[in-house]
N, C-alpha and C positions, 0 to 999 in steps of 0.2 A: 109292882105291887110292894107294899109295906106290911112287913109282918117282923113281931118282939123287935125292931127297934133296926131291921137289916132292911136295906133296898134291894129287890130281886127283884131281874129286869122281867122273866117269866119264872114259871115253875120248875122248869132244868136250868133256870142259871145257879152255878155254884154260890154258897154263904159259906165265908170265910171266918173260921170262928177259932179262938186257943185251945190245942189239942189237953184231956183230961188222959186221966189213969187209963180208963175205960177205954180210949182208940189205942192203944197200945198194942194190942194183938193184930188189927186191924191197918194200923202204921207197919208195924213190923213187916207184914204181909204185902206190903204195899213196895216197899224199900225192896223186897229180898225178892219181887217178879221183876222187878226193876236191875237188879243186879249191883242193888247196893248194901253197902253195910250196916247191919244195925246194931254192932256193938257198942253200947253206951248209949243208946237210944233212951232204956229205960230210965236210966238217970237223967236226962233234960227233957221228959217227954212235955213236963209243964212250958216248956220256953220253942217246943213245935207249933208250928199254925196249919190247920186244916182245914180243905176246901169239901164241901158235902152237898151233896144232890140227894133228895127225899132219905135221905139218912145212913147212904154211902157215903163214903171216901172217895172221892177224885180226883184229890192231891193236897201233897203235903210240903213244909218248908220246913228246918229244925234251925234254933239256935240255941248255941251252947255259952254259958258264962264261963270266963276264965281271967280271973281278976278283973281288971283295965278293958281286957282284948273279949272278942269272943268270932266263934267259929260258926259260918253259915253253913250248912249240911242238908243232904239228905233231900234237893229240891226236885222232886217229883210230878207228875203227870199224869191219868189215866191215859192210854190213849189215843180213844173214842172224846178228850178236853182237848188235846192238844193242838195249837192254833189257832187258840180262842183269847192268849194273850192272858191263861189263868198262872205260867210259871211267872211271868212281869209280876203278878197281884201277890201271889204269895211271898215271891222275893222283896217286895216292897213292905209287906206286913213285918215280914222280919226284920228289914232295918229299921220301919219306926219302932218296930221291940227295941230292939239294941240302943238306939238312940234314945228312949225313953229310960234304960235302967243306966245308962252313961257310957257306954261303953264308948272305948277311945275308937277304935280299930275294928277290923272285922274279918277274919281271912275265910279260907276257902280251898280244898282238894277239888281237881277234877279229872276225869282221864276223859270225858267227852264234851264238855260244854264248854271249853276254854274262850272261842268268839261269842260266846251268849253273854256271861259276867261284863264286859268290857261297858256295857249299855247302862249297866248298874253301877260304874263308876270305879270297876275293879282294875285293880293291874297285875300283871307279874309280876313274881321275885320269884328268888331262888326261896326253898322250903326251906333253909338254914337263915333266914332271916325275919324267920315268923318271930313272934317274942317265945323266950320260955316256958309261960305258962301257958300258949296253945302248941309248943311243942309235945309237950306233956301229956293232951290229950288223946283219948283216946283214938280219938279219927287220926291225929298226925303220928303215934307210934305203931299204931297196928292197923286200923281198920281200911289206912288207904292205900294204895300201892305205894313203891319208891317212884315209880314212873307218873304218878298222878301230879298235875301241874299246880302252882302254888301261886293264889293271889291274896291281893289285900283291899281294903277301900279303909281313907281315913274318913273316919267317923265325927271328928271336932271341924 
């Protein structure tokens, strides 16, 4: 069915839409049952994408701008979605994000999905070869472990 302008295959399929002010409490919540970080969430909440069933949260993607480069984070799942091929949908909203504002580059922390990213075209490196200004942020000085694995995808 078609409804404001979204194709929904039924009425629980997720509509993936740009997360506002307003999910913010409800992202946050989302990330920290997940066992992930939300520090610095609030400041790129505009550049997260979320997926919503009758006006839940069922998952989320965040991208962060940082110059040239920018950082994928925070890619989420309720999961009662899970293997429904909606972490694919949202990680894909976020690289046409990224791709759309120019971004060169794109990296990426992970301490559990390391063989999942590879499919989206990421690789390893070492975290000391992020560029500087995703060094910088907040996910790579504080929010992600040292142990957390470090990739990239070129974006050009």
């Amino acid at each position: 069915m078609l409804r404001a302008g979204l194709l929904r295959v039924s009425p629980s399929d997720p509509t993936l839409r740009m997360a506002s002010r307003a999910d913010l409490p409800s992202v946050e919540t989302m990330l920290g049952a997940a066992d992930l970080p939300v520090a610095g969430v609030a400041e790129f909440i505009d550049g997260f994408v979320v997926a919503e069933v009758d006006g839940d949260l069922v998952g989320v993607a965040g991208l962060e701008s940082h110059g040239e480069d920018g950082v994928l984070r925070s890619v989420v799942v309720s999961p009662s979605f899970r293997g429904r091929g909606l972490g694919a949908r949202l990680t894909e909203r976020v690289l046409e994000a990224a791709r759309a504002v120019g971004l060169r580059r794109l990296y990426l922390l992970t301490t559990t999905a390391e063989a999942y990213f590879p499919r989206h075209g990421f690789r390893r490196i070492e975290r000391a070869d992020a560029s500087e200004a995703v060094q910088q942020s907040v996910e790579f000085r504080e929010a992600c472990p040292a142990s957390a694995v470090s990739m990239v995808l070129e974006l050009e």
